[in-house]
N, C-alpha and C positions, 0 to 999 in steps of 0.2 A: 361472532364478531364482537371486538369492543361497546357498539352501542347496544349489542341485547343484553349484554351484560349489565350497564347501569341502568337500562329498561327496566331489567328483573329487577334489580335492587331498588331502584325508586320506587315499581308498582308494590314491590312488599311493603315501604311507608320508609326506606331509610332515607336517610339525608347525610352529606358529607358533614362532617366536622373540621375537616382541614381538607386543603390540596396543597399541593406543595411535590415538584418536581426532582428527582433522585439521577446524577451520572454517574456510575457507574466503571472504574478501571479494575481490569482484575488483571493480575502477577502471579508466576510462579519463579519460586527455585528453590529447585533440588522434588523434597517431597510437601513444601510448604508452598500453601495457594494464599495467595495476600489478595483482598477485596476490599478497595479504596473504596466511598462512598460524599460524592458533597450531595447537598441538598440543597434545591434554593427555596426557602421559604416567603421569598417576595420579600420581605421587608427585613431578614437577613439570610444568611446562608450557616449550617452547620457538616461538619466534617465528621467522618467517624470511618476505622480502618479494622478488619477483622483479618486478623492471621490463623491459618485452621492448620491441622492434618487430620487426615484421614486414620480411621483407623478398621480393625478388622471385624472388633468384638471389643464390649466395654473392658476387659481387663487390660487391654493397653492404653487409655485414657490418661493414668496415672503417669506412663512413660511420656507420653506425645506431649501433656503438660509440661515437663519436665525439660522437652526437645522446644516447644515453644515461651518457655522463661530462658532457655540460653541464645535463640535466634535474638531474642529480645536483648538481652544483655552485650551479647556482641555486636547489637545494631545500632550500641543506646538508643532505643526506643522504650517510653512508658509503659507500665501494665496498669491499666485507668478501668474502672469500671466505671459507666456512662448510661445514661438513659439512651434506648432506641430511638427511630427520627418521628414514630407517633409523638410518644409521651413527650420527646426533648420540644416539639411544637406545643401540645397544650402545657406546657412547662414557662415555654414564653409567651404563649397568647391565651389562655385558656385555666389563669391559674388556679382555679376556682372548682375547677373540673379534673387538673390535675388533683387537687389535695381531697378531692372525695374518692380517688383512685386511689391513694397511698392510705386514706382511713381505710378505707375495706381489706385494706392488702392485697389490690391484685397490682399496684405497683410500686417499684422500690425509688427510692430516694436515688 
């Protein structure tokens, strides 16, 4: 159930560092699954939208790339590289803990 799980987590000694709420819409067409994302983080909300395909085996990656920069270009839709909704939270509340993430390099600007 939901509560033994933060049960376990608490009795090991963690503690949250963010909450913050995610809905979720997810789209398909043709062979492309689109995955909206808002967030509310209480004192704002952020958006973030992943387009995927599937593939078989990494040697088609190169193609499906290639199939996801033209859905994009016929969509006019951006190709943005973005912080996920952990980091983009301590990004805005937490800056101090973000920029000891980006020194160590386990995360990107």
């Amino acid at each position: 159930t939901e509560g033994s799980m933060a049960d376990a987590v608490a009795k090991a000694g963690y503690v949250p560092f963010a909450k913050y709420k995610t809905t979720r819409q997810k789209y398909s067409l043709g062979d492309f699954h689109i995955d909206i994302d808002l967030t509310d983080f209480g004192q704002s909300t952020f958006a973030i939208g992943e387009i995927e395909l599937m593939v078989n085996d990494a040697s088609e990656i190169p193609g499906a790339l290639k199939k996801i920069q033209k859905f994009l270009d016929e969509h006019n839709l951006p190709l943005n590289t973005i912080r996920g909704k952990a980091l983009e939270y301590l990004y805005r509340y937490a800056p101090k803990h973000y920029q000891v993430l980006l020194n160590a390099g386990v995360a990107g600007t």
